[in-house]
N, C-alpha and C positions, 0 to 999 in steps of 0.2 A: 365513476371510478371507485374502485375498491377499498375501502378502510380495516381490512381485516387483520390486526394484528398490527405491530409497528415492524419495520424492517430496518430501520435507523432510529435511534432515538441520541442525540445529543444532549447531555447536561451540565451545566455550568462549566462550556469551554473557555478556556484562557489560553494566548497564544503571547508570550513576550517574545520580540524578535529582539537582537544583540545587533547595534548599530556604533557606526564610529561615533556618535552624539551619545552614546549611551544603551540604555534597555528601555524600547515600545513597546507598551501594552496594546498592540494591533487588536486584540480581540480578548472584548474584559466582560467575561462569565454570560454567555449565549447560550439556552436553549431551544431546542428545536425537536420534531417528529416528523419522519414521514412511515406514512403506510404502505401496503404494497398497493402498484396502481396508480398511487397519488404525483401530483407535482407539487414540490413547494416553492416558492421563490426565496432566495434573499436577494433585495432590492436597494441601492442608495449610490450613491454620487462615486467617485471616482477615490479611494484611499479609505473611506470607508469601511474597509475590513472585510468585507464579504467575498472575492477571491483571498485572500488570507485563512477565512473560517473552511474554505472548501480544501484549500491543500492542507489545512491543518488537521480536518478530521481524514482525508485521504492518506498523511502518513507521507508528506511529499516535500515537505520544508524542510531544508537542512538542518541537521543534527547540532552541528557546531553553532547554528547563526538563528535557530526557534527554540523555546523551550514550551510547549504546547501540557496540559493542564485539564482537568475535570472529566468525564466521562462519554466518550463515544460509542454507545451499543450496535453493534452489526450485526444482526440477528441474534439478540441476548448478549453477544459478547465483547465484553471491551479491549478493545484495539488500542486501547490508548496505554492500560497495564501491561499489553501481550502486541506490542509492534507487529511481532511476527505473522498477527494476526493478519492483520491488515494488508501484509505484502502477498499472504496468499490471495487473500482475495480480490485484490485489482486484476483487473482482466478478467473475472469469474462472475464473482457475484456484485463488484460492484467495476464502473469504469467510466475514465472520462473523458469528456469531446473537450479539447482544448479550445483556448479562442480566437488563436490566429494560424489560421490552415498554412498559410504560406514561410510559418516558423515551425511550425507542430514538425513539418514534415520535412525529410532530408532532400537536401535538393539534388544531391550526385547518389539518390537511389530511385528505382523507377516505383510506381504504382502498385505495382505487383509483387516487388521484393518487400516493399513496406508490407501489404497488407499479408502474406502470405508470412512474413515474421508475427503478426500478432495471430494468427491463428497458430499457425505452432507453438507460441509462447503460451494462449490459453487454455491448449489442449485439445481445440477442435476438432482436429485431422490428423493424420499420420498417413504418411508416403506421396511424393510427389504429386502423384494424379491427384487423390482425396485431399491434399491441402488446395492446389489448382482451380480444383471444380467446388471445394469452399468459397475460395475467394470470389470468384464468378459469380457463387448465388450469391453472396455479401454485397455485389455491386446490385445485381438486381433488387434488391430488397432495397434498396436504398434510390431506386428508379435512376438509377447511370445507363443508359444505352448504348449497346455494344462493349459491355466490359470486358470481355476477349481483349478487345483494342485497345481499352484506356488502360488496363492492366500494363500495358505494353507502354504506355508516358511515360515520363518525369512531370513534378506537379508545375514547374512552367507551363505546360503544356493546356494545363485545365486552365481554367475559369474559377476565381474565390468560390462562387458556389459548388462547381463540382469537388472542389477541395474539401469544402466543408461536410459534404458526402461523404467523400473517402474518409474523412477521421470517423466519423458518426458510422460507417460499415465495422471501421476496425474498431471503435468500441461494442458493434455489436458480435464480434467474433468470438466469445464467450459465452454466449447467452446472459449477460448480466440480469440482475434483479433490480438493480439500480443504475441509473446515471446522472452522473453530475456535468452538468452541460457550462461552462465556464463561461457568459457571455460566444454564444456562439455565432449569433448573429450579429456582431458588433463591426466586422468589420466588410460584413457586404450591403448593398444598394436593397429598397426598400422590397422591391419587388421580388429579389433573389430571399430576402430575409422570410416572406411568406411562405416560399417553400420548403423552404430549410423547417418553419415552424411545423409545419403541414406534414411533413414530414417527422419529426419528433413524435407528436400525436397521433400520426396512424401508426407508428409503430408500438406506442404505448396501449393503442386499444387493441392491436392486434396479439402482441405480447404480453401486455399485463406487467410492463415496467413502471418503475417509480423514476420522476426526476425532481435532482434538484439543478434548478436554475438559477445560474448568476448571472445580473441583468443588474444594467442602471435607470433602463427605458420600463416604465409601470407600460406604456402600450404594448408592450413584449409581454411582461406577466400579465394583462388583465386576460389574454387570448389562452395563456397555457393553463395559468394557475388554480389550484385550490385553495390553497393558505398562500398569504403574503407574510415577510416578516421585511420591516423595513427599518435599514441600517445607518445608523450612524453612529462616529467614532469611536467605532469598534464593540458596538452596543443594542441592541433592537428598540428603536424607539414607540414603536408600534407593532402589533402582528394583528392577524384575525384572516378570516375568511375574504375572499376575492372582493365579495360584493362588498360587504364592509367596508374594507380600505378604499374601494374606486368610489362606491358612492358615498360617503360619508367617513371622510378621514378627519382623527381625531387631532390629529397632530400637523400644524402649520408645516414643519417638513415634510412631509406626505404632501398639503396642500401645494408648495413650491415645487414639490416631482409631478405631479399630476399636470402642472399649467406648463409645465416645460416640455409636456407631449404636445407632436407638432399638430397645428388643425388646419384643413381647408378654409381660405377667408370665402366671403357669402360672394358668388356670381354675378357680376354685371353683365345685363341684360342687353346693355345699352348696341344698339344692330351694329354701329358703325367702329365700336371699341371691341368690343366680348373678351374681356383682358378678367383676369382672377385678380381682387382688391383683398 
């Protein structure tokens, strides 16, 4: 994977949200880089701040209820001085796969009308036929079979993983540079979650996309990741390279997320039991 040049570079972000209890410091002074090509994770427990750090450098937190802090470079330029920045670029050069397909998406619009608004919102196509036969190659690329058809659903109709497809075609509807993948895998079964992975990754080798990934599961980032940064309240308690953090984590919280990935227990042999202990 690519390190050439940084394509994000985050520095000392700060996000205070405005709560009935008062003003949270969700996220107190985070840096972070990605490259082009690269993945990076933020990883840790559940409030943590790591979907907070991601809508807050994406520009997607409420105005009235965040007041967001420090420096987000997007290809040199800060989005955090120039919002404006930022809004053009979602959908463009950067875009993100939310975490639960079955909210992300409208229930009383079909497949089609969805995905066929984010191409015309990015820019992709123009006129009926050319946005159409976008969306079509959007599902193929994202291995959906017989998109003609599913275009034609509502997402009742799919499966959590084909959902999760459909979001991940419509962020790919721009040609992004980046994506931020928000726990994408969180809410489907282990086996659906492999493809969805598998998927991420062939399309980053085939593209030359960067992500970043919010994840609470290290088994999820030891598979994607290059750099880990692992979070807690609202803070990085650790970062470094993949292998670092999985095999030799410095920090007792890293050691408590590592033991809480699930394992096979050892095989009983035994002829007349063969039960998993």
């Amino acid at each position: 994977m690519s390190t050439a040049g940084d394509l994000l570079r985050v520095e000392d972000l700060q996000i205070e949200l405005i709560t009935a209890r008062g003003v949270v410091r969700a996220v107190d002074g985070v840096s972070f880089r990605i490259g082009r090509g690269e993945t990076v994770t933020l990883i840790g427990e559940s409030g943590s701040g790591k979907s907070t750090t991601a809508m807050g450098l994406l520009n997607l937190l409420p105005e009235d209820l965040a007041v967001v802090s420090g420096r987000v470079l997007l290809e040199g330029q800060d989005t955090i001085a120039e919002p404006d920045a930022m809004r053009r670029a979602r959908g463009r050069t950067v875009a993100l796969v939310p975490q639960d397909p079955m909210t992300a998406l409208s229930p009383v619009h079909s497949i089609g009308h969805q995905l066929r608004e984010a191409v015309v919102t990015a820019g992709a196509a123009s006129g009926r036929v050319g946005v159409q036969a976008r969306a079509v190659r959007l599902l193929e690329q994202v291995h959906i079979p017989q998109p003609e058809v599913q275009l034609k659903k509502y997402p009742h109709q799919l499966s959590g993983g084909m959902l999760q497809r459909v979001l991940i075609a419509m962020a790919l509807a721009g040609e992004p540079q980046l994506i931020v993948a928000d726990e994408p895998t969180s809410a489907l079964d282990v086996t659906v979650q492999a493809g969805v992975l598998d998927l991420l990754l062939e399309l980053q080798e085939q593209r030359g996309v960067a992500i970043l990934m919010i994840t609470h599961d290290l088994g999820v980032a030891r598979l994607v990741s290059d750099r880990i940064h692992v979070m807690r309240g609202g803070r990085f308690v650790e970062s470094g390279e993949v292998e670092t953090i999985i095999e030799a984590p410095a920090e007792q919280y890293t050691r408590d997320l590592l033991a809480a990935v699930p394992r096979l227990g050892a095989w009983d042999e035994t002829p007349d039991r063969g039960v998993l202990r």
